[in-house]
N, C-alpha and C positions, 0 to 999 in steps of 0.2 A: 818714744813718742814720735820722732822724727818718720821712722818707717811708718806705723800707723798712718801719718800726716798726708806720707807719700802715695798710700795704699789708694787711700779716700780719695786724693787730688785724681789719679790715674781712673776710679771708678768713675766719679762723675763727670771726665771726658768722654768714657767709651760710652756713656749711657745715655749724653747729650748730643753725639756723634750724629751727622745724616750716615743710616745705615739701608742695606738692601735687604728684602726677606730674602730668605735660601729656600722656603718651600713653597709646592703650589697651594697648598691651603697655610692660612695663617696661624703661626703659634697662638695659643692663647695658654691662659690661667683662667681657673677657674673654682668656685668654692664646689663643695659635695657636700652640704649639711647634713647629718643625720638627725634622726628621733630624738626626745629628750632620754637621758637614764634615767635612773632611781635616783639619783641623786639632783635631778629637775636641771640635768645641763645641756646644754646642746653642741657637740663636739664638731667642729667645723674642721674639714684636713682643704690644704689644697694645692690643688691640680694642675701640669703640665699638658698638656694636649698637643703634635702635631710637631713638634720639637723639630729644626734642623737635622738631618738625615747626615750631613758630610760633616761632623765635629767630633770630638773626644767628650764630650757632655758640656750639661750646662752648669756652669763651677757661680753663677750669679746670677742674683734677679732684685727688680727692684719695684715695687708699687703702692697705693695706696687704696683705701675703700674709705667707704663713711656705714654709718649703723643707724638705727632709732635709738636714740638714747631714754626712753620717754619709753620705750616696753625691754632693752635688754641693757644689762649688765656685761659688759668684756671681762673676763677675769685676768685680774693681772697680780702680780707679786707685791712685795711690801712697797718697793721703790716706784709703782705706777707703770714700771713695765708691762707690757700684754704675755701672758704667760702663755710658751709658745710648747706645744709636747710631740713628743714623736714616740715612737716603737720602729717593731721590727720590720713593719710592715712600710715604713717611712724610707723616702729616699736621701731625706736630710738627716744624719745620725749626729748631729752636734749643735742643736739650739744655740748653740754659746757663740758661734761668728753672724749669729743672727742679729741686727740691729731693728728695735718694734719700738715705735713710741705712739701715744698715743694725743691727740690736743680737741677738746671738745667733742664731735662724734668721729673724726678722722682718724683712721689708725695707719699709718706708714710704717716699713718694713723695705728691708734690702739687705742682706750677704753676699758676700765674695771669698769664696775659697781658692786661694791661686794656685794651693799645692793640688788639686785637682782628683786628688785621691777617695778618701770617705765619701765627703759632698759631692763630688761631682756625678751629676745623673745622667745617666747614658740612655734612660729610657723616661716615656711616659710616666707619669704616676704622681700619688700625691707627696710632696712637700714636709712637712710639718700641719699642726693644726692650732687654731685657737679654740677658746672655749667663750661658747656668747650664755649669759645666766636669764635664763628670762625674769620679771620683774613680777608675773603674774602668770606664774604657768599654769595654773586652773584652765584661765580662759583662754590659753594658748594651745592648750588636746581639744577642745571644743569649737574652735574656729577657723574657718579657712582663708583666713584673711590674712595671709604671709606678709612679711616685712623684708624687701627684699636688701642684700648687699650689694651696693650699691660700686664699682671701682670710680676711682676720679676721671678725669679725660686728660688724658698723654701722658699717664702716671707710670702705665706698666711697661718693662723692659727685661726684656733677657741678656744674659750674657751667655757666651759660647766659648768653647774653650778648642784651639787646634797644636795638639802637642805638636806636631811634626815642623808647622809653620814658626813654633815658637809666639803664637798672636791668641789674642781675644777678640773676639766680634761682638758687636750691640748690636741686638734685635731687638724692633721694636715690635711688641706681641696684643694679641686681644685681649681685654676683660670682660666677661661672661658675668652680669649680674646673674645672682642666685634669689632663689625665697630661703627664708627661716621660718621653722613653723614644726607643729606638731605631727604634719603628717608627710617629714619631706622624704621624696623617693631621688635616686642618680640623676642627675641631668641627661636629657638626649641630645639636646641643641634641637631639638625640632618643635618650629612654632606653632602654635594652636592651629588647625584649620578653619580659615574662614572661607566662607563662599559671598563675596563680597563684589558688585562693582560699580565703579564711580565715573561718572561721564560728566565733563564740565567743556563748555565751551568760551572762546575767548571773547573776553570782555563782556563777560557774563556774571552774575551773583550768582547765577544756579546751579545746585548741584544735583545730580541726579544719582541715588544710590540705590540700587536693585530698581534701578527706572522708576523711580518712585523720587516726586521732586523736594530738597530739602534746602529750603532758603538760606543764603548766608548773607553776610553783611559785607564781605571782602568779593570786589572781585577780578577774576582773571587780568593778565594783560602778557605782553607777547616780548619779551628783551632777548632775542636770539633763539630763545626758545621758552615756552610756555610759563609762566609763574603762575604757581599753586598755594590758594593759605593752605598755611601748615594748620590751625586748629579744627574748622571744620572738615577737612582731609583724614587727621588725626585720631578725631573724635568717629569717622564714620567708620573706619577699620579695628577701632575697639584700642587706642593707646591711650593711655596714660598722658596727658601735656602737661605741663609747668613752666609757669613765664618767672623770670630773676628779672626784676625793673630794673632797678641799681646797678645791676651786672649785664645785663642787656644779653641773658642768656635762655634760650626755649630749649628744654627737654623732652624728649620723650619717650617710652617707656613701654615694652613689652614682652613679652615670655622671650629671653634671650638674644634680643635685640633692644639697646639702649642708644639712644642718637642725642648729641648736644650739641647744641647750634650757638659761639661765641659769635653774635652780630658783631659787635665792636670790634674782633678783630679779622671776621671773616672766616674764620675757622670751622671747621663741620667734624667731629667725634664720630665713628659707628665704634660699638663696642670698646668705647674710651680711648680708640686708636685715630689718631688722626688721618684722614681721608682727604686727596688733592682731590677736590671737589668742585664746580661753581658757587659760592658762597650765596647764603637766606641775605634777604634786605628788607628793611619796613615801609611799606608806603600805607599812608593814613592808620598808621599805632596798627597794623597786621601786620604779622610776619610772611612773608614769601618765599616757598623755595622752588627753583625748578626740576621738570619734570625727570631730567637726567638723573639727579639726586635724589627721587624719590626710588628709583629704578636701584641704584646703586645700594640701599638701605635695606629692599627685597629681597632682590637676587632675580634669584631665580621662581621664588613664591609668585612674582608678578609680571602677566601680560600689559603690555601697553601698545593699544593703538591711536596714533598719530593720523590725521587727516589735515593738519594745518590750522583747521580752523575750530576742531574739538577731538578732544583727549576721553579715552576710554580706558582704565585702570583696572583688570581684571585678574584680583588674588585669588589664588590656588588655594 
């Protein structure tokens, strides 16, 4: 029990660690849901992506997600465990150093292999899988109205493993929400295309999308640089929003782009990774964020121009 003890004390140092990425694109995980079977299940594996290039594999990881509990069932074993499966095609050949529990809709999960050998994954690929049951799979072939998996924000991390150094590194990595659904194909990570553009000017209510005027109730103002509401911004590019009162937290929500804005404590999420960002603030019960941060959540999807005095937001 002692070693155990010591196993776990050592992982949630290196997980809690300030670490650096090693690649120029970001690790992530990621779910692949597939079809349901015959048997009405839906087999979920999941996925490395973009992995540090200079290690011996990744011998750990650790994360969480939440589900709809209200359309699917987790399959789990007698003891409430989430029953975890692999084959040949799996990079993790031993579920058994796998730790999964689950509490309300959240399922959490983390292993650490230190002997570095079976588990340890030298490449891309997927993981292990769970299995999610739907609760009504009739209406689930017949609808396009996916439920997606949803990761927490600063939940996911990798471990790396450097035989020669004799060391372990914490990467802190992406979580790529997925849909579940009866007609799910591979993720590409590429977002829908819209032809979309927003032109607001400061200290203005108006918004202007496809040059076409759309009143809001929030408006602009200038703190260094530009403050944007986040809802109707949100709402014109086709997101998903959700405001948490209690928790004083704004979501939102897109084909493989997820953002969570903790106001309370300043914190800004893309793809449940934390981001050194300019933090959202509320003035008159809106939320705000600036125009950097909205840039940083795009990429590259978005033009922006800047005149000082109005903002032009043009998605690809």
């Amino acid at each position: 029990m002692k070693i155990k003890f010591s196993i776990f004390v050592i992982f949630a140092l290196l997980l809690h660690m300030s670490v650096t990425v090693l690649t120029e694109e970001n690790p992530r995980i990621f779910f692949a849901p597939q079809s349901m079977n015959e048997s009405d299940e839906i087999i979920i594996p999941i996925y490395t992506k973009n992995l540090p290039r200079n290690n011996d594999g990744l011998c750990g990881c650790e994360f969480q997600f939440a589900y709809n509990t209200e359309q699917f069932t987790l399959k789990t074993d007698e003891s409430g465990r989430p029953m975890l499966g692999t084959n040949e095609a799996m990079l993790v050949q031993n579920t058994d150093i796998v730790e999964a529990s689950v509490r309300g809709d959240v399922v959490s999960v983390r292993y650490m292999d230190f002997g570095g050998e079976a588990n340890a994954v030298l490449r891309d690929g997927p993981l292990f899988y769970f299995t999610l049951i739907p609760k009504n799979p009739d209406a689930l072939w017949n609808s396009d109205d996916y439920y997606p998996l949803r990761f927490v924000p600063d939940s996911v991390n990798l471990i790396t493993l450097d035989r020669a150094g004799f060391s372990l590194s914490g990467v802190s990595a992406e979580g790529i929400d997925t849909y579940v659904g009866g007609y799910n194909v591979f993720p590409d990570f590429e977002a829908p295309k819209t032809d979309v553009s927003i032109t607001l000017k400061s200290r203005s209510s108006d918004m202007y999308v496809n040059r076409e005027l759309k009143q809001t109730d929030a408006m602009t103002y200038v703190k260094d640089e530009m403050m944007i509401p986040l809802r109707p911004l949100a709402e014109a590019v086709g997101m998903d929003i959700s405001w948490d009162c209690d928790n004083q937290t704004a979501s939102l929500f897109y084909p493989y782009i997820s953002v969570y804005f903790d106001i309370k404590e300043g914190n800004i999420y893309i793809n449940a990774k934390k981001a050194d960002l300019t933090k959202a603030e509320i003035v008159n019960d809106r939320t705000f964020v600036p125009i950097s941060t909205i840039q940083a959540i795009f990429g590259n999807s978005l033009d922006i121009e800047n005149d000082g005095d109005s903002v032009s937001l043009n998605f690809k």
